[in-house]
C-alpha positions, 0 to 999 in steps of 0.5 A: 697207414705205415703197413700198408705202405710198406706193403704196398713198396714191397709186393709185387706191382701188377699183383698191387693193381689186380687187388684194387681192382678186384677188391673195394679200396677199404678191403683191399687196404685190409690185406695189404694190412693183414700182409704185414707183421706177424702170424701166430703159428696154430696146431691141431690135436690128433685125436687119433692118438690123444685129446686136445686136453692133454695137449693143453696140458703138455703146453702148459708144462712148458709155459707155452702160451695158446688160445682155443678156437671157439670154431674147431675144439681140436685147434689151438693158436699159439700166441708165445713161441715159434712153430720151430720151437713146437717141433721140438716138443714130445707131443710132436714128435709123437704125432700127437699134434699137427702143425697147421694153418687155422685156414688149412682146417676149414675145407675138412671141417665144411666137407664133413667126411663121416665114418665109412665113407670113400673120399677122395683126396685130389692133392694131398700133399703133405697131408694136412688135411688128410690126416685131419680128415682120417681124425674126423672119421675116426678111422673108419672108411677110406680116404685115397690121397693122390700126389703127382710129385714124388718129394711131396708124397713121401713128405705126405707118407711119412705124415700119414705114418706119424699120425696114424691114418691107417684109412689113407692109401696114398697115391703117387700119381696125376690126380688130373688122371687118377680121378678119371679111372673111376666115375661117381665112385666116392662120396666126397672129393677134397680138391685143395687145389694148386694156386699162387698162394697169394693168401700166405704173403708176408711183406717181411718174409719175401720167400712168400711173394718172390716168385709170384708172376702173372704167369702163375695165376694164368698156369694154374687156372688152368691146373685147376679148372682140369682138376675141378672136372676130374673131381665132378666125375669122379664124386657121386650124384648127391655126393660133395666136392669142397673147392679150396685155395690159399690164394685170394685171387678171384680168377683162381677162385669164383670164375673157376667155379662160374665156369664150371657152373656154365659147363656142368648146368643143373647138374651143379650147385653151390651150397651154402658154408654155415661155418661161424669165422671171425675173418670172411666174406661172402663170394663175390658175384661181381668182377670188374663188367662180369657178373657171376652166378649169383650162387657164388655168394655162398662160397668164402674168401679169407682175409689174411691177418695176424691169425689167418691166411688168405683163403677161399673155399667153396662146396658143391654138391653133384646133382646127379 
């Protein structure tokens, strides 16, 4: 097809030959396709403030066009203008939606944070799924927000403020270290960890694929796999950590957690992601010679279209 072709023309050559390695021919055809041409931006009503009726209703007052998500009551995909163009509305303005990736509302949405619980929020910025995660809770609890790098904290404050989750305390420090400070202290960690981003390419905006390397991966394997050990201390026995990524690779993906689950034993679990999603695939279990923990089929990769993002999420629960 003249996309793939494309896309194959445009994106970085080593990450061409990792994709038709790790993936079968037919799949990896389809996210070199869901690569190419457009994707329609999404929002999130803030029922913090409002209902996504009403947000409806402000939409059709402007004649923008959406479609619901049959997944997530509080999502709407925008199908006829731009996410520039919603940021001029009231409704933005006021915090009363929040501009986000259908992809970015899974993690919350499996960890299920409930009213009253301590969560733990590895790296926060800018706050999509902080905020999502305080809505969830109604408010009620205490969710601790950690970002290292200063411009993305006040970027993450400053969400915090516009959407009303006054149960954030937002943190500017290593989430690396601060998750170490205290030992089986939170009911649930949100570890949405640093990566490539190889989920957001799109081949025609090169901004998304210009600065990937190899390099990159290996940099933030390593990232994350420290930031995967702090969150197992700092989450309770029988408490849960959602692993997620926008990238699909599977070494900043299924072997983190493969050598987790070495390391950490019976102590781990995968648990299985019910959540019904038009556009995922289970886990892999087989890399290249490697076979992983056969578990790992529990957790999600999503393949990248016109809709999503290329995403992975996993969710562990600590057994003691």
């Amino acid at each position: 097809m003249r996309s793939i072709g494309e896309a194959r023309a445009k994106l970085p050559q080593p990450f061409i030959d990792k994709l038709y390695e790790y993936f079968s021919p037919l799949l990896a055809d389809k996210i070199l396709q869901g690569y190419t041409g457009i994707r329609y931006p999404s929002l999130r009503a803030n029922t913090l403030k409002t209902d996504v009726r009403t947000v409806m209703r402000e939409l059709a007052q402007y004649n923008i066009k959406y479609q619901r998500v049959t997944w997530y009551h509080d999502a709407l995909v925008i199908t006829s203008c731009t996410e520039r163009e919603l940021m001029q509305l009231p409704c933005y303005e006021k915090g009363d939606i929040y501009l986000q990736t259908l992809s970015s509302m899974l993690p919350p949405l499996i960890l299920q944070p409930q009213p009253g619980e301590k969560i733990l929020d590895l790296t926060a910025a800018p706050g999509s799924k902080t905020t999502q995660m305080a809505a969830i809770m109604g408010n009620q609890g205490q969710i601790i927000a950690v970002e290292i790098d200063y411009i993305r904290y006040q970027r993450l404050q400053y969400n915090i403020i516009k959407q009303g989750a006054s149960i954030v305390q937002p943190v500017h420090d290593n989430g690396v270290i601060f998750g170490k400070k205290e030992a089986n202290a939170f009911d649930k960690v949100l570890l949405d960890a640093p990566c490539s981003g190889e989920g957001l390419f799109l081949v025609n905006t090169p901004g998304t694929y210009r600065s990937w390397k190899q390099k990159l991966v290996d940099h933030c394997r390593h990232l994350q796999r420290k930031l995967l050990d702090t969150a197992i201390y700092a989450v309770k026995p029988k408490g849960y950590i959602l692993y997620s990524t926008c990238t699909i690779n599977p070494l900043e993906n299924e072997l983190i957690i493969n050598d987790a689950l070495k390391q950490y034993g019976d102590q781990l679990r995968v648990v299985a992601i019910n959540i019904q999603l038009p556009n995922k695939m289970a886990g892999l279990t087989q890399i290249d010679n490697l076979t992983l923990n056969p578990s790992l089929a529990n957790s999600i990769r999503i393949i990248p279209d016109k809709y999503w993002e290329g995403f992975y999420c996993c969710l562990l629960q600590k057994q003691y």
